[in-house]
Structure formats: structure tokens, C-alpha cells
Jmol script that loads the backbone (N, CA, C; Angstrom):
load data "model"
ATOM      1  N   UNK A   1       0.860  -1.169   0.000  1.00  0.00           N
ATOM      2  CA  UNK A   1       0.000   0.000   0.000  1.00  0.00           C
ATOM      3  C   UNK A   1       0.911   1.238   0.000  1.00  0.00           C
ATOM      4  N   UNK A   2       0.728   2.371  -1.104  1.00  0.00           N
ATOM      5  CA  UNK A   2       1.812   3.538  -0.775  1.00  0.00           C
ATOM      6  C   UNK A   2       1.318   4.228   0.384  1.00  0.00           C
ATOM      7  N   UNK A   3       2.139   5.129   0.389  1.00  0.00           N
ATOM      8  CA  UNK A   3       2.224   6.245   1.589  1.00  0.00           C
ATOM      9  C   UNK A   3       0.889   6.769   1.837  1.00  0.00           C
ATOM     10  N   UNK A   4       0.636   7.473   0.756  1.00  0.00           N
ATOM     11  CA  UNK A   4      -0.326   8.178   0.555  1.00  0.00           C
ATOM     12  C   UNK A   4      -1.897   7.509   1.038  1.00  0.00           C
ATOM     13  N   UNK A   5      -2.262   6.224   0.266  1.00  0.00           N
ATOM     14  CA  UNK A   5      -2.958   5.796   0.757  1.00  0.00           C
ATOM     15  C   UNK A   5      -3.399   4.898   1.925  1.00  0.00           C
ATOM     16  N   UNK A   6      -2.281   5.058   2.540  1.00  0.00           N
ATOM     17  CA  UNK A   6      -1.838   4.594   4.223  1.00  0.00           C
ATOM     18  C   UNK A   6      -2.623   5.433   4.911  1.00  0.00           C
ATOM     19  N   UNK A   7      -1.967   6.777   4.300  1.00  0.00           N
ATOM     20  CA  UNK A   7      -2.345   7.777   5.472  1.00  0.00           C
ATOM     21  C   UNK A   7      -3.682   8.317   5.088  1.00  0.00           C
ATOM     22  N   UNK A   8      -4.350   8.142   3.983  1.00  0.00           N
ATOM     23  CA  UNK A   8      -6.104   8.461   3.544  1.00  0.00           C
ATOM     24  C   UNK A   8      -6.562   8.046   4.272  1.00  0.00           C
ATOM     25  N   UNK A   9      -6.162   6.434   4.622  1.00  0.00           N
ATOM     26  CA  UNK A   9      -6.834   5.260   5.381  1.00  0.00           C
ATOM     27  C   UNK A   9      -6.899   5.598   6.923  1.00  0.00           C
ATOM     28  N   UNK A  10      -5.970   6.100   7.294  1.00  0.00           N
ATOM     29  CA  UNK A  10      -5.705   6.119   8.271  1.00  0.00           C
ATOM     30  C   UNK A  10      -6.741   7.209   9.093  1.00  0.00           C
ATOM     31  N   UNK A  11      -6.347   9.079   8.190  1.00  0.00           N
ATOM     32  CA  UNK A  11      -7.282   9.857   8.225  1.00  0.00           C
ATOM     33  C   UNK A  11      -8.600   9.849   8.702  1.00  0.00           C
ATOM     34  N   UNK A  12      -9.293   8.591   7.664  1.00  0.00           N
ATOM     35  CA  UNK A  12     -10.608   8.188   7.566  1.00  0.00           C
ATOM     36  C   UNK A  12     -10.882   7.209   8.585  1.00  0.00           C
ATOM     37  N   UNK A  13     -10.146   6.364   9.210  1.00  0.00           N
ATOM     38  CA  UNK A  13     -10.776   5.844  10.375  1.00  0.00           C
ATOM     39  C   UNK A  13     -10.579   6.540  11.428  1.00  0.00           C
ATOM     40  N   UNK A  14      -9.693   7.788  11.299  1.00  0.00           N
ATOM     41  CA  UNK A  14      -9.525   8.955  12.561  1.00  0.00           C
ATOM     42  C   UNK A  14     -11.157   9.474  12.948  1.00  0.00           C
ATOM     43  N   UNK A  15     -11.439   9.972  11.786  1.00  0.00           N
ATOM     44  CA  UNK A  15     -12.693  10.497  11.386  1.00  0.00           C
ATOM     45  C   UNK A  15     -14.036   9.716  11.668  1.00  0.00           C
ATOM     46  N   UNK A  16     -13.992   8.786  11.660  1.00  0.00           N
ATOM     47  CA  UNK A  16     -15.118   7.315  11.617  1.00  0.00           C
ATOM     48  C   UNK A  16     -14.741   7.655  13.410  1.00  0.00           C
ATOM     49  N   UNK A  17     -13.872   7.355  14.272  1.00  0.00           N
ATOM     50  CA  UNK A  17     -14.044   7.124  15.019  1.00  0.00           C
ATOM     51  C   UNK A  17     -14.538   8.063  16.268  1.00  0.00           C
ATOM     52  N   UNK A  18     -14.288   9.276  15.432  1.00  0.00           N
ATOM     53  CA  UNK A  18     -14.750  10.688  16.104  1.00  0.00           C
ATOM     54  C   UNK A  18     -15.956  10.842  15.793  1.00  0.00           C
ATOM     55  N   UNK A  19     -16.857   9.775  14.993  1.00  0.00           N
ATOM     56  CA  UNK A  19     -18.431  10.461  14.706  1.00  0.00           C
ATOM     57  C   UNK A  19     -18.894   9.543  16.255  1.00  0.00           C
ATOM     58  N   UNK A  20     -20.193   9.873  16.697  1.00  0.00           N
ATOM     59  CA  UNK A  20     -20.518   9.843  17.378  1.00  0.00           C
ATOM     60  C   UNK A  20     -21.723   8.595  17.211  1.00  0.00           C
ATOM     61  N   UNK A  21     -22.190   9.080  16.189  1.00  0.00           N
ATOM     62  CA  UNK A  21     -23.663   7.913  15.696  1.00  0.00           C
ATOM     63  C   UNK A  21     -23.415   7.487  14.899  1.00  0.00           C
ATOM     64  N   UNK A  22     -21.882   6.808  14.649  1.00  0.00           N
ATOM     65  CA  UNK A  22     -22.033   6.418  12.893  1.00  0.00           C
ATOM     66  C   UNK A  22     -22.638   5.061  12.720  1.00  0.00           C
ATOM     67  N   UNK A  23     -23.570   5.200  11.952  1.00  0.00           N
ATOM     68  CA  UNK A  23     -24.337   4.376  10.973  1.00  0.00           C
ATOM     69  C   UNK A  23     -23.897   3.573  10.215  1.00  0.00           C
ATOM     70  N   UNK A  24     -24.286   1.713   9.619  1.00  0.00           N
ATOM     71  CA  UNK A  24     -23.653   1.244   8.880  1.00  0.00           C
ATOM     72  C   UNK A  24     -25.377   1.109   8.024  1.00  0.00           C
ATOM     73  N   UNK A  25     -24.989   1.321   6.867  1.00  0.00           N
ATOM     74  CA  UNK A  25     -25.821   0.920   5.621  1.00  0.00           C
ATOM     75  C   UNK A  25     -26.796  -0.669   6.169  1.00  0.00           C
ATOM     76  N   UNK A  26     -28.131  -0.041   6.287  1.00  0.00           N
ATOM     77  CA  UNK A  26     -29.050  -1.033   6.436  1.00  0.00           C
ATOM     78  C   UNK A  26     -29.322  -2.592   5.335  1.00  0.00           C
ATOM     79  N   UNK A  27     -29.195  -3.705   5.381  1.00  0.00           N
ATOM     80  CA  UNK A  27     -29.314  -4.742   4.603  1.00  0.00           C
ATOM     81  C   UNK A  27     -31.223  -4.534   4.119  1.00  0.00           C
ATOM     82  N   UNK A  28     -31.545  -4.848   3.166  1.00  0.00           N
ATOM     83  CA  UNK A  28     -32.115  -4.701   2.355  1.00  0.00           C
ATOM     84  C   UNK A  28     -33.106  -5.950   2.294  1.00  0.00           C
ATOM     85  N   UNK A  29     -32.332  -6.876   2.153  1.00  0.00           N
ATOM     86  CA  UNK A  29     -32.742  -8.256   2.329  1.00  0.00           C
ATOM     87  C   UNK A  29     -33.438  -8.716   2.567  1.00  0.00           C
ATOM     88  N   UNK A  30     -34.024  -8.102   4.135  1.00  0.00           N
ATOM     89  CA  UNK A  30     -34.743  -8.813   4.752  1.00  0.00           C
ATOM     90  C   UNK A  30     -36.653  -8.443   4.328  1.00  0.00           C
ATOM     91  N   UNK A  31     -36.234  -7.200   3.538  1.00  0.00           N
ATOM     92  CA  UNK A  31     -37.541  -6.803   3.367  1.00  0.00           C
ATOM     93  C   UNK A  31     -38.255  -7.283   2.163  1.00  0.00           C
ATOM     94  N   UNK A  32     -39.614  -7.673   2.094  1.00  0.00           N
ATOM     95  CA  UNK A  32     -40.202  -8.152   1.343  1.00  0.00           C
ATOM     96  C   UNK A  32     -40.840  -7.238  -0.034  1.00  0.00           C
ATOM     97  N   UNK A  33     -40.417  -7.917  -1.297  1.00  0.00           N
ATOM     98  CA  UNK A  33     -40.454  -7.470  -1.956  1.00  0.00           C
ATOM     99  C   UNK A  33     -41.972  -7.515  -2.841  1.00  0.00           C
ATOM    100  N   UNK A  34     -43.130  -7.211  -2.159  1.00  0.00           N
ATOM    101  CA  UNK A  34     -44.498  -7.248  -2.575  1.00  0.00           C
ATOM    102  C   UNK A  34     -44.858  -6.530  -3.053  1.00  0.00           C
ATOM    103  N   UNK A  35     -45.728  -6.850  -3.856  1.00  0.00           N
ATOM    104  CA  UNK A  35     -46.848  -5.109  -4.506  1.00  0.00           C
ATOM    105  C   UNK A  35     -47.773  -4.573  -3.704  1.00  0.00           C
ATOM    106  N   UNK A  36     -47.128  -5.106  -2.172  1.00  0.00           N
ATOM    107  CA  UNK A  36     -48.426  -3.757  -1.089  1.00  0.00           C
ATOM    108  C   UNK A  36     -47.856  -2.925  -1.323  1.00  0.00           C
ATOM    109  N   UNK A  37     -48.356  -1.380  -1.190  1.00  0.00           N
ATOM    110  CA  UNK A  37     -47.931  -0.585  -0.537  1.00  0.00           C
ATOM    111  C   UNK A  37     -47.163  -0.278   0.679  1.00  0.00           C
ATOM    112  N   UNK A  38     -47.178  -0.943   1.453  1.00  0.00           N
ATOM    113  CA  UNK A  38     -46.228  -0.972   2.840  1.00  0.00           C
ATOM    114  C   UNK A  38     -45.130  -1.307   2.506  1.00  0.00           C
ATOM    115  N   UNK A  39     -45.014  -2.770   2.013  1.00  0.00           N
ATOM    116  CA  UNK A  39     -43.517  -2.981   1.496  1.00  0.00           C
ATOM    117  C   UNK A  39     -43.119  -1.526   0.421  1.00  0.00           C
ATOM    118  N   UNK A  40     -43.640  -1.001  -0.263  1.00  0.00           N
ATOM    119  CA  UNK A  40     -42.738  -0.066  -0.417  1.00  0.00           C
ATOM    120  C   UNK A  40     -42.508   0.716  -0.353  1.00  0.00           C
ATOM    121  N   UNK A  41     -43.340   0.944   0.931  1.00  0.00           N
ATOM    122  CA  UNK A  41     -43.083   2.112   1.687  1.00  0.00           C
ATOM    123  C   UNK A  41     -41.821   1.502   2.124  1.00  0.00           C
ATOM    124  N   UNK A  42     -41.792   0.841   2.952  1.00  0.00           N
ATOM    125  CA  UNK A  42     -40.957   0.229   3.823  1.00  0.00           C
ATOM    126  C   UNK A  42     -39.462   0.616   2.902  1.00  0.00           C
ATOM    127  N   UNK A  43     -39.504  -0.160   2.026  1.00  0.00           N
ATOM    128  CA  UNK A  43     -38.084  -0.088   1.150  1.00  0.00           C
ATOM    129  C   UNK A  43     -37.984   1.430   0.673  1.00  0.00           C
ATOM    130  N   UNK A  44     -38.870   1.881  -0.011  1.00  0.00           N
ATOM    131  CA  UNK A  44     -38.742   3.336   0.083  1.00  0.00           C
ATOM    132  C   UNK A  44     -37.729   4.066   1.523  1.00  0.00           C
ATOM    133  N   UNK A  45     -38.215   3.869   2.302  1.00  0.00           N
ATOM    134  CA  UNK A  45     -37.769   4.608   3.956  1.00  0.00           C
ATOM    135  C   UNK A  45     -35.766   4.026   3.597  1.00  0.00           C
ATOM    136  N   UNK A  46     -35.967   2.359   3.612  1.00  0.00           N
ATOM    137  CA  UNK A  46     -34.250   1.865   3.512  1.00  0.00           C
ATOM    138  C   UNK A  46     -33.731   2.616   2.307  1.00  0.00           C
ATOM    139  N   UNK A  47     -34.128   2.479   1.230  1.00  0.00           N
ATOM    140  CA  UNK A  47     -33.596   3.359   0.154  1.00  0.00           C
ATOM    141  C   UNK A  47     -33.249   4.840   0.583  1.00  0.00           C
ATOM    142  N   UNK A  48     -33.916   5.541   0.941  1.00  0.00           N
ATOM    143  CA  UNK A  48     -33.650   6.891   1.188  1.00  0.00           C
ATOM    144  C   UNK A  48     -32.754   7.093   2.618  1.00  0.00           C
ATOM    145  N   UNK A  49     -32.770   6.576   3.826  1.00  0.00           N
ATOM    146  CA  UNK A  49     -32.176   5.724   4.721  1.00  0.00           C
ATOM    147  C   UNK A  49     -30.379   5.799   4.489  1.00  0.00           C
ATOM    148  N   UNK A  50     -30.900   4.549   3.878  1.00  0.00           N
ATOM    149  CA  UNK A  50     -29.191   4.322   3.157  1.00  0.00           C
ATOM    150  C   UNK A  50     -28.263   5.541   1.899  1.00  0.00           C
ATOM    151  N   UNK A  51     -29.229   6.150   1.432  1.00  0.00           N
ATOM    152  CA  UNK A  51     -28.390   7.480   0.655  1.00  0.00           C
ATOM    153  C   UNK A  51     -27.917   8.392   1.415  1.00  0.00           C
ATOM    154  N   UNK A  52     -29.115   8.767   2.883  1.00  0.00           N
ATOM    155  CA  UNK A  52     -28.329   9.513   3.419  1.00  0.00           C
ATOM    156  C   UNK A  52     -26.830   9.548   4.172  1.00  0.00           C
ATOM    157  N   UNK A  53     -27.007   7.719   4.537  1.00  0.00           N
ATOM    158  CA  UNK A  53     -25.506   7.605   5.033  1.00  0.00           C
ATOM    159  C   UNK A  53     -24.513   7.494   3.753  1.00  0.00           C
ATOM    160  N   UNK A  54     -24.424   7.143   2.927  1.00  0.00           N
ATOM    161  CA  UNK A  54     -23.631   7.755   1.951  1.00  0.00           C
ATOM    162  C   UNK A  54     -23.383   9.047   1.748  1.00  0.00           C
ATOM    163  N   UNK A  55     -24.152   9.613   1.894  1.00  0.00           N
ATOM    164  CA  UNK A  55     -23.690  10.900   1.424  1.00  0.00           C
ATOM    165  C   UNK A  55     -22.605  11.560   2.380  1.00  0.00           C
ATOM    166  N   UNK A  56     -23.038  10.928   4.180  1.00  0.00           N
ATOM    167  CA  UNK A  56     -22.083  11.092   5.180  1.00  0.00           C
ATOM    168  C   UNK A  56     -20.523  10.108   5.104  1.00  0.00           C
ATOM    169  N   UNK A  57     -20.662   9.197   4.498  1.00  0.00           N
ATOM    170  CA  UNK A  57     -19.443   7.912   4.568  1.00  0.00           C
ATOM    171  C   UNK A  57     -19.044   8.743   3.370  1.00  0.00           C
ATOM    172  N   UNK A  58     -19.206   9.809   2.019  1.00  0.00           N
ATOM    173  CA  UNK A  58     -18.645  10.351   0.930  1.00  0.00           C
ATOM    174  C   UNK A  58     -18.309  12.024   1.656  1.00  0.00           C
ATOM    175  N   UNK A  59     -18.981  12.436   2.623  1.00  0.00           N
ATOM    176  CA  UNK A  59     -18.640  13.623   3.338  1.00  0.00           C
ATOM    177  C   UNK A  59     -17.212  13.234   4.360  1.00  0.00           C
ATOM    178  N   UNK A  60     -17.023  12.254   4.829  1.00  0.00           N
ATOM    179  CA  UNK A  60     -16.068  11.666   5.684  1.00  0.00           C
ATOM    180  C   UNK A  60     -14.890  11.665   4.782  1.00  0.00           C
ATOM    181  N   UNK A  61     -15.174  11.145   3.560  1.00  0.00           N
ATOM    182  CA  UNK A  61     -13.920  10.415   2.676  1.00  0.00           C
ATOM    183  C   UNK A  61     -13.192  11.997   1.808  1.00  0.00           C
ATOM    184  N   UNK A  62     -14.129  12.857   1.531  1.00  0.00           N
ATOM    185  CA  UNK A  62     -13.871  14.118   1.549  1.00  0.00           C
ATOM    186  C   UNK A  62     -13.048  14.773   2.486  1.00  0.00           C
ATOM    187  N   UNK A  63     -13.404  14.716   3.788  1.00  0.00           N
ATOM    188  CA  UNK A  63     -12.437  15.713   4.661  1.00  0.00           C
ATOM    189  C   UNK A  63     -10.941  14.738   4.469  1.00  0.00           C
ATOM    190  N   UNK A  64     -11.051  13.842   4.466  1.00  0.00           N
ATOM    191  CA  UNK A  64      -9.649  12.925   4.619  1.00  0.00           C
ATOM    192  C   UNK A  64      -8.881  13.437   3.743  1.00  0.00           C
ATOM    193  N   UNK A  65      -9.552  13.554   2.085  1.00  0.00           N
ATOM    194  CA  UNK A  65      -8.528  13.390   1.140  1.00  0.00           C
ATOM    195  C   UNK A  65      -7.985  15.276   1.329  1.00  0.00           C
ATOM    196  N   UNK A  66      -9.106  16.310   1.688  1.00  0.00           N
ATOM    197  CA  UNK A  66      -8.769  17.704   2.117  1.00  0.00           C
ATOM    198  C   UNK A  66      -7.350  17.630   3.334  1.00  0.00           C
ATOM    199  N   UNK A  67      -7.823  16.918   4.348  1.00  0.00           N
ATOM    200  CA  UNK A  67      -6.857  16.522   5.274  1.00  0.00           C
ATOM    201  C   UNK A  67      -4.962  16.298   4.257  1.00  0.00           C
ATOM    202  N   UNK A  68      -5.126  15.618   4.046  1.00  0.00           N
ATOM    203  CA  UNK A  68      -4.267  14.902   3.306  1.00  0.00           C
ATOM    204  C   UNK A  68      -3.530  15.770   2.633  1.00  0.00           C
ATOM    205  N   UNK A  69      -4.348  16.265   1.412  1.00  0.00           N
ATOM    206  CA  UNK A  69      -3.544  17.720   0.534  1.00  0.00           C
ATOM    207  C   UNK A  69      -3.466  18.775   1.573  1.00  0.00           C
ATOM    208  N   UNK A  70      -3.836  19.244   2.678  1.00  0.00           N
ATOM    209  CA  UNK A  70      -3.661  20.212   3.475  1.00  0.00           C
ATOM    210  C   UNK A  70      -2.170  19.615   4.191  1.00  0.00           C
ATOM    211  N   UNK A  71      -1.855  18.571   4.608  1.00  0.00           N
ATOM    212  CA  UNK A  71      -0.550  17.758   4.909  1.00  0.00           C
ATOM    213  C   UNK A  71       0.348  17.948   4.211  1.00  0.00           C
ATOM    214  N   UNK A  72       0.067  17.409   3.030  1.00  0.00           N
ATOM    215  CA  UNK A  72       1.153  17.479   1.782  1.00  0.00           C
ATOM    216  C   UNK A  72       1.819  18.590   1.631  1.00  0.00           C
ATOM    217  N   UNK A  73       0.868  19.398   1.691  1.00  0.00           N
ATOM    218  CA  UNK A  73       1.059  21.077   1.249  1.00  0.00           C
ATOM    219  C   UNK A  73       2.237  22.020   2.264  1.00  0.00           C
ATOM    220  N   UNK A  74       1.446  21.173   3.465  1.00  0.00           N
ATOM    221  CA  UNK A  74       2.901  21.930   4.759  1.00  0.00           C
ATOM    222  C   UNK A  74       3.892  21.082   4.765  1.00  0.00           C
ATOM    223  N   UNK A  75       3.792  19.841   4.172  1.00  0.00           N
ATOM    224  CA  UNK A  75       5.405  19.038   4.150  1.00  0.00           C
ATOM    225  C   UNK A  75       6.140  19.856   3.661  1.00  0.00           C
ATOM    226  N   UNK A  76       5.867  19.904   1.759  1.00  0.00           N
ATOM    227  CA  UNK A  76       5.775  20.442   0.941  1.00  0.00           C
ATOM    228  C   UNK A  76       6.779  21.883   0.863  1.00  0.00           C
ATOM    229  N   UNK A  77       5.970  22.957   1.917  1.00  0.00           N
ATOM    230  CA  UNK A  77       6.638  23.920   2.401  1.00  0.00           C
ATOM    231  C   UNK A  77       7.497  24.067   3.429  1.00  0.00           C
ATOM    232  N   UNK A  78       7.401  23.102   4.598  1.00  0.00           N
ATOM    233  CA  UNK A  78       8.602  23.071   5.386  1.00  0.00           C
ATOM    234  C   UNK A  78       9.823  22.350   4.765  1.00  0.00           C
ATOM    235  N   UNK A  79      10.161  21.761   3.679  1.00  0.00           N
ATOM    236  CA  UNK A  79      10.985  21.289   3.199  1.00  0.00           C
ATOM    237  C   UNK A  79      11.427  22.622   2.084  1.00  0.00           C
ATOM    238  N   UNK A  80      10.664  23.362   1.413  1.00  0.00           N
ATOM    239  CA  UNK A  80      11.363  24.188   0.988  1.00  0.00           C
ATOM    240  C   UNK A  80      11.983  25.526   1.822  1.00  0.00           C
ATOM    241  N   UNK A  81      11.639  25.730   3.385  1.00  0.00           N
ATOM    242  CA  UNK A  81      11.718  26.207   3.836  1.00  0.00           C
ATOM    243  C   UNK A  81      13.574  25.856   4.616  1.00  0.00           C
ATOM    244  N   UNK A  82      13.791  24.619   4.650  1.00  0.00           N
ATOM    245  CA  UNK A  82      14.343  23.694   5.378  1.00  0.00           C
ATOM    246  C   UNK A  82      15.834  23.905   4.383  1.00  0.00           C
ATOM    247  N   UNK A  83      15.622  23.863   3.235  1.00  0.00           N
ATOM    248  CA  UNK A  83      16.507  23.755   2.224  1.00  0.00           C
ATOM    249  C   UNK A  83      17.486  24.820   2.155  1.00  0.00           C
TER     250      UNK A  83
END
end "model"
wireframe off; spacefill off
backbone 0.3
color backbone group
């Protein structure tokens, strides 16, 4: 694994472990796939459910890779500073 994506990884479970309520993506599975209305309501609710934690597990993976180039950037300059 390079450097770089050591330390994304790393970032991102920093981050995961500082949320407070984090959520894992609901299984799907179990719900029945009928032509009532309830069932899709039901799956409706997991569908919409589960986008919103994506959008938080893609908001997470965001600050990391910001994290990261914000890192790079002061290596970056304390080494030309250093020189």
C-alpha cells in the first residue's frame, strides 16, 4: 500500500471514530419485496435511509482526502523552507 494511501486510510478511520452515531448501511434483504404498498413504503424509507448515510461515509472520505492535501502542502513547504 503507498504512503499516501496509508495515510487516507488512516485519516478516515480517525474520522469514523470521532463520529458519534455512525451508521452502517441497512441490509435490504430482509424486506419483502411485494406489490403492497407498505412494502414499499418500507423499502422506500431503507432506500432513502441508506443514501443519506452515503452521502455522510462520501462527506467523511472528503475531509480525509482535504486533510491529506492540506498535509502534503505543509510538508511540501517546510521542506522548501528547510533547504
Amino acid at each position: 500500500m503507498s504512503d499516501r494511501r496509508k495515510r487516507l486510510h488512516e485519516l478516515l478511520i480517525a474520522l469514523i471514530s470521532k463520529e458519534q452515531n455512525f451508521v452502517l448501511i441497512e441490509d435490504s434483504t430482509d424486506l419483502t419485496y411485494g406489490t403492497s404498498d407498505e412494502g414499499n413504503k418500507n423499502f422506500s424509507k431503507v432506500i432513502e435511509k441508506n443514501r443519506k448515510i452515503i452521502k455522510k461515509y462520501q462527506s467523511l472520505i472528503r475531509t480525509a482526502v482535504t486533510l491529506d492535501a492540506l498535509m502534503d502542502s505543509e510538508n511540501e513547504e517546510n521542506y522548501k523552507i528547510k533547504k
